[in-house]
N, C-alpha and C positions, 0 to 999 in steps of 0.2 A: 831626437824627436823631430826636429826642423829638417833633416836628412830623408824619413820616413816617407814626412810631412809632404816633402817634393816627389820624390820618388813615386809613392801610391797614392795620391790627393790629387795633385796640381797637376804633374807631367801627364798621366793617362786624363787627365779632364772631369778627374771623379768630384773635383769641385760642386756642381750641380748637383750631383747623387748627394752629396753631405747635405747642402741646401734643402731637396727634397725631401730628405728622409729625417731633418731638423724638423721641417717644418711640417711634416706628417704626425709626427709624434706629440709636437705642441700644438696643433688643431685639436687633436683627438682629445689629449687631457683637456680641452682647454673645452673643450665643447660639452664632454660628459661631465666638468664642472659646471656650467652653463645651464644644463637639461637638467643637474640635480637642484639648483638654485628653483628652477620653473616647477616644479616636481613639488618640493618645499614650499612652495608659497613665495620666496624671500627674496629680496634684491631686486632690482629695477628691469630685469629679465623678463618678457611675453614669448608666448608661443604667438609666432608669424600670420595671419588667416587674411586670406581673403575673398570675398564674395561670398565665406564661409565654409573654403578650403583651406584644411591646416595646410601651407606652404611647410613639406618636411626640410629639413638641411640638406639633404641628398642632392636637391633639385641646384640649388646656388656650385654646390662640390661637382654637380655633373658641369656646370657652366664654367664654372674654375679648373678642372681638368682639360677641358674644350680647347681652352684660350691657350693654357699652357702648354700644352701639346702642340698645337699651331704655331707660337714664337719659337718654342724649341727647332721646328723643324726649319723656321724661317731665320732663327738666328746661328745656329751652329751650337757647338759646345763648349764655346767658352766666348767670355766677354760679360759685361752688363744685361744683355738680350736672354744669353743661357740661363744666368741665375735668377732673373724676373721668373721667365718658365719655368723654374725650380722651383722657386717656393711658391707660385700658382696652382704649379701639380699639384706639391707636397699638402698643400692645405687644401686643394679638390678632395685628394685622396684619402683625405683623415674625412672629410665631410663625407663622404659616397660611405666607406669602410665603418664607417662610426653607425652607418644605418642599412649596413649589408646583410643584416635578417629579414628587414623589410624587403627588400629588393629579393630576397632568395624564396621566403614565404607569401609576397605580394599582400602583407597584412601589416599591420602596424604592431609589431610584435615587441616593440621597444623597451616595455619594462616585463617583458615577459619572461619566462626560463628560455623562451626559444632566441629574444634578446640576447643571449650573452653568448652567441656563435658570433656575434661584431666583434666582440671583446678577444677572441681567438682567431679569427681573422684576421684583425690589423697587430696583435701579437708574431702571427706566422709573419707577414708582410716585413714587418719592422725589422725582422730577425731576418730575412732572407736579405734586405737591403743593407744590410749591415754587414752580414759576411761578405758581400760584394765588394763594401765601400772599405773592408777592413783589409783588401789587398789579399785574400783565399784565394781569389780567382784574379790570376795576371792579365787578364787586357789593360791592353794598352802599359804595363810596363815594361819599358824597355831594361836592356843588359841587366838582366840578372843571371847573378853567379851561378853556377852548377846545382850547388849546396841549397842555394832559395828556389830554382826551377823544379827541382826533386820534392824539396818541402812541399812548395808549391801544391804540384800535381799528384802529391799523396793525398794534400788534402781533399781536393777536388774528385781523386778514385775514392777516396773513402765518402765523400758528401756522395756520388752516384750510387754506389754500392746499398745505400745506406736508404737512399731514393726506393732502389728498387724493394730492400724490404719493406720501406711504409708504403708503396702500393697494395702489397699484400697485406699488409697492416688495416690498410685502410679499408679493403674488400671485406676484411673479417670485421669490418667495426670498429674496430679500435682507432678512429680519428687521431683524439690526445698522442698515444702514443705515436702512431706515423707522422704527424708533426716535428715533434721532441725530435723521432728517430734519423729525418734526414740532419739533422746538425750534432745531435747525440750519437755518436757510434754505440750500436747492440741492442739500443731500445730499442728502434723500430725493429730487429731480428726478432727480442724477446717476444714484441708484439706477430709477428710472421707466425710463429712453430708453437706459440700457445692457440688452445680451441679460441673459434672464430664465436663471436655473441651472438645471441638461438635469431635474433633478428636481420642477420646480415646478408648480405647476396653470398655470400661464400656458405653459408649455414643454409638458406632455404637452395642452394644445388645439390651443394657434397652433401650435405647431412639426413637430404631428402629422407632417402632410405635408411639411415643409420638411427635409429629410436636412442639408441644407448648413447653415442654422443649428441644428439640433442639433446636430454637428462643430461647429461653431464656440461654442457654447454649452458644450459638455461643454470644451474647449481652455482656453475662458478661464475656467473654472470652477476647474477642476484648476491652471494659472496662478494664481489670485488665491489659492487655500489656502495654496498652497507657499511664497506671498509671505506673508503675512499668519497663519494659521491658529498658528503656534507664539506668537507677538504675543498673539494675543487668549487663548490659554490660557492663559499665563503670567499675565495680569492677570485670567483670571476666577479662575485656580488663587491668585494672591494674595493675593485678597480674600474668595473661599471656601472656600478648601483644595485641595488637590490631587486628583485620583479616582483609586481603589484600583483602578479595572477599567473 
């Protein structure tokens, strides 16, 4: 492990990225534990206001991301300067990403069902900094074997490959699934080659003229919710709270 540890951590400088993405993860729990307390009535927790402006969390995560991005460039990538930057990001980024509905829909959508596109956002995030930090992708390490540079760069063909089907994943609507499918091999394919959802920019071009796969698009649309759709809210409502409307 201490061999790893040096190799993929320390020597490429992925030090900071652990930092970061440490401390992105515990902002975010740590906040939508915060906003549930305020939410509840309970514990010594306020919402921020003044002159009778709710001050959201966003606004402090933008100013923490600011700074931290600034030391990082001022201090390099390693030493005491890098790690401060680190967990300034990390905890900007959980603050911005924890209110990234708002920022996407410019409404306060926070206990809403549109809310919980934060909760999949900093999910993707988390997950993307992680395969990084987990040594998938070799920057910056140096001498590796044959046998690790092939590993390697399979994984990496196969994380692009897998890209380019949640593009098309994503065109047809199928977000969840192109998510999943760049770290998931085949999902995002599954989501590519099955019909596009009757709402999607792929459905209102191709489907224009085609009535019968629209009917059939709209069928298996409305099928897949009914199966699936209370599933996925339950676990975003889990882990981000439930929406009030």
């Amino acid at each position: 492990m201490g061999h790893w540890w040096y190799r993929n951590i320390v020597e490429p400088g992925k030090l900071p990225l652990l930092l970061a993405l440490a401390s992105f993860v515990l902002t975010f729990l740590v906040t939508r534990a915060i906003t549930r307390l305020i939410r509840a009535g309970k514990g010594p927790f306020r919402n921020i206001a003044t002159g009778g402006v709710h001050v959201h969390h966003v606004v402090p995560g933008v100013v923490l991301m600011v700074a931290g991005g600034f030391i990082a460039l001022a201090g390099g990538r390693r030493g005491f300067g890098s790690g401060l930057a680190a967990v300034l990001f990390g905890i900007g980024a959980g603050l911005v990403l924890d209110e990234f509905a708002l920022i996407l829909h410019l409404d306060d959508v926070y206990w809403t069902e549109e809310g919980t596109q934060s909760v999949e956002i900093v999910i993707l995030t988390a997950a993307l900094a992680a395969l990084v930090l987990a040594g998938f992708l070799p920057f910056g390490v140096n001498e590796l074997s044959p046998d690790e540079t092939r590993d390697r760069f399979q994984v990496v063909r196969t994380v692009g490959i897998n890209f380019l089907f949640a593009l098309i994943a994503l065109v047809k609507g199928k977000g969840r699934l192109a998510v999943i499918g760049v770290f998931v091999p085949f999902v995002a394919l599954f989501g590519a080659v099955r019909l596009a959802r009757p709402n999607s920019p792929w459905a209102r071009r191709l489907y224009r003229n085609r009535p019968r796969a629209r009917a059939r698009a709209t069928l298996r649309a409305y099928r897949h919710d009914r199966r699936w759709s209370a599933l996925r809210r339950r676990t975003e409502h889990f882990i981000g709270g439930a929406p009030s409307r």
